[in-house]
C-alpha positions in Angstrom: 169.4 194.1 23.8 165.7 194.9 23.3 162.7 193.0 24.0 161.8 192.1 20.5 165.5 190.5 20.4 165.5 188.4 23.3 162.1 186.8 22.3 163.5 186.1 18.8 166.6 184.3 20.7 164.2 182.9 23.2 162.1 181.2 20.3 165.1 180.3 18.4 166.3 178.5 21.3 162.7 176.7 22.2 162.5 175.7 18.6 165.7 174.5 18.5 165.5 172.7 21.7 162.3 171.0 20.6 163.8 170.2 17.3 166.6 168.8 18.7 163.9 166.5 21.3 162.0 165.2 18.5 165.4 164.3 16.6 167.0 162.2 20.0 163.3 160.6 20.2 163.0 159.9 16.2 166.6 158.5 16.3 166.5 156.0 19.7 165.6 153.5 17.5 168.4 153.4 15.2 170.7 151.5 16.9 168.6 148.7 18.3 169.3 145.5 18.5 166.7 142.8 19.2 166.7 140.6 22.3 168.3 137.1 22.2 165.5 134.4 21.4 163.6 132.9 24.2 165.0 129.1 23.6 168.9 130.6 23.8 171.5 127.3 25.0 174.3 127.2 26.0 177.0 124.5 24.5 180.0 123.4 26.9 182.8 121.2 25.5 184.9 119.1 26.8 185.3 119.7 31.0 184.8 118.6 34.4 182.1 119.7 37.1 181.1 118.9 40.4 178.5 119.2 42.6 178.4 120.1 46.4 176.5 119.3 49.3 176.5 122.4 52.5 180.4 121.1 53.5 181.5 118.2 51.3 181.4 116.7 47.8 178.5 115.1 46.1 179.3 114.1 42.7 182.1 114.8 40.0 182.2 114.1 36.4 184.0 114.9 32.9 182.1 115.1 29.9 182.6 115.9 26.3 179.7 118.4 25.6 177.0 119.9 28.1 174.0 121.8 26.3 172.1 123.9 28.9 169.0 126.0 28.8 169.4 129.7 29.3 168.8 129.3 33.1 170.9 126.4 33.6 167.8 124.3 35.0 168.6 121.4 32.1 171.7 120.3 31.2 172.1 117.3 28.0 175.5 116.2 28.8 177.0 113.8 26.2 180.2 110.9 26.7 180.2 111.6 30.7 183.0 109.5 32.4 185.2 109.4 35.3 181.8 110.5 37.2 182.1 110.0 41.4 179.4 110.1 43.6 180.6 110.5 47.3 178.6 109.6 50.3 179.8 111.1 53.3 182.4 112.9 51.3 184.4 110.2 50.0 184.4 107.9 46.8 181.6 105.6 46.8 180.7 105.0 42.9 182.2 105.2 39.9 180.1 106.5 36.9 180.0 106.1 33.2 177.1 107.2 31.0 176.9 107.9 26.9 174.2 110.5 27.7 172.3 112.1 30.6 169.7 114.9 30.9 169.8 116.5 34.2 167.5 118.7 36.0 169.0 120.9 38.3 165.9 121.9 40.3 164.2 118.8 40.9 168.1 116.9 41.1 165.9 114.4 38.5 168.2 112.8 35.8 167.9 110.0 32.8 171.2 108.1 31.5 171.1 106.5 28.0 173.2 104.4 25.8 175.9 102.5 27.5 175.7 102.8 31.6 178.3 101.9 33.5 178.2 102.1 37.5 180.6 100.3 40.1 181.2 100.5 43.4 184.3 101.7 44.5 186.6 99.9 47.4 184.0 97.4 48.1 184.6 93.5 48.6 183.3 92.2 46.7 182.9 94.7 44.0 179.9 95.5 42.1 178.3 96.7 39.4 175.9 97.0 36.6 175.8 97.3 33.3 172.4 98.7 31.1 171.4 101.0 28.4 168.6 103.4 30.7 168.2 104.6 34.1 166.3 107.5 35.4 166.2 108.6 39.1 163.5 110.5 40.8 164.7 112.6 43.5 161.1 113.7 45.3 160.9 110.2 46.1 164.3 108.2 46.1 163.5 106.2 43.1 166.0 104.5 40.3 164.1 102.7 37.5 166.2 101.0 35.1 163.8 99.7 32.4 166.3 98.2 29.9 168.1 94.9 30.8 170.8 95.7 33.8 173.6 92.8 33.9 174.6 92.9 37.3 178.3 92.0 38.6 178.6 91.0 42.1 181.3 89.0 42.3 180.0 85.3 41.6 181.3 83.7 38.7 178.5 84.7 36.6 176.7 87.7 36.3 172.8 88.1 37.4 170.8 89.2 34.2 167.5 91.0 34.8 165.1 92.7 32.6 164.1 95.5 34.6 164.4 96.7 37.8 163.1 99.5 40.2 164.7 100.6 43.5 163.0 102.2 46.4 166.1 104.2 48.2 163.6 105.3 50.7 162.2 102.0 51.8 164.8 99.7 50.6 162.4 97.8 47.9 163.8 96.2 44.8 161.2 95.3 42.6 162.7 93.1 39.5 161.4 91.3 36.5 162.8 88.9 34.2 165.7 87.4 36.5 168.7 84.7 34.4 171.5 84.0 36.6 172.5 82.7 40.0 170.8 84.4 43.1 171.9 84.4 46.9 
């Protein structure tokens, strides 16, 4: 082979090379899709989760529908029912909500429409009745700012208007009291 032909194959093969660069790099882009949106949710329907404390149970529920942000930090659960919250890893309430909107992080939630709580295996039993609630983790606080009708076991229920507790200090403040008090 003479030196004239092996620079002829030598270009042929640069050129060809380069070509064949500029082709892969022209056609990357072909095949591109484009990334999901930023505000993608998630839609769960009909189920049952829990939640867990370092070694037992904290809470349990069924729902018909949970809508969740991409990273799972809200959650818009709709129809929730047979909910439990344990303390000290058994039964202590039973839990019944038309909707909630949970935060995962702060452990912050709302309940609207119907709300139904009640004890479980207490004497007497109790529970209330209302249309909002919202608890406040960071600082142990249930508002309910709709009327609560409370059961406790007296032959008529205690009606109040509003009512916030205090889980950290044990204060009730209420407003708006109809019905028999103790």
């Amino acid at each position: 082979m003479t030196r004239t032909a092996a620079v002829r194959i030598a270009t042929i093969a640069g050129v060809a090379f380069v070509a064949y660069v500029a082709y892969g790099i022209y056609a990357a882009g072909f095949d591109e899709r484009p990334p999901p949106p930023p505000a993608t949710s998630l839609t769960f329907r009909v189920g049952h989760v829990t939640g867990h404390r370092i070694a037992t149970r904290s809470w349990s529920a069924n729902f018909d529908r949970i809508v969740s942000n991409a990273d799972q930090t809200l959650l818009d659960l709709d129809n929730v029912r047979d909910g439990i919250i344990y303390k000290k890893g058994k039964p202590y309430l039973h839990v019944r909500a038309a909707h909630m909107t949970v935060n995962t992080i702060s452990r912050d939630f709302t309940a609207r429409g119907p709300v139904h709580v009640e004890t479980v295996d207490a004497k007497p039993e109790r529970s209330f009745d209302t249309t909002s609630a919202a608890w406040q983790d960071a600082i142990g606080r249930l508002t309910m700012a709709q009327r609560i009708v409370i059961h406790r076991g007296a032959e008529a229920p205690l009606v109040v208007g509003s009512l916030t507790f205090d889980v950290k200090s044990g204060e009730i403040e209420v407003h708006d009291i109809d019905g028999p008090l103790k």
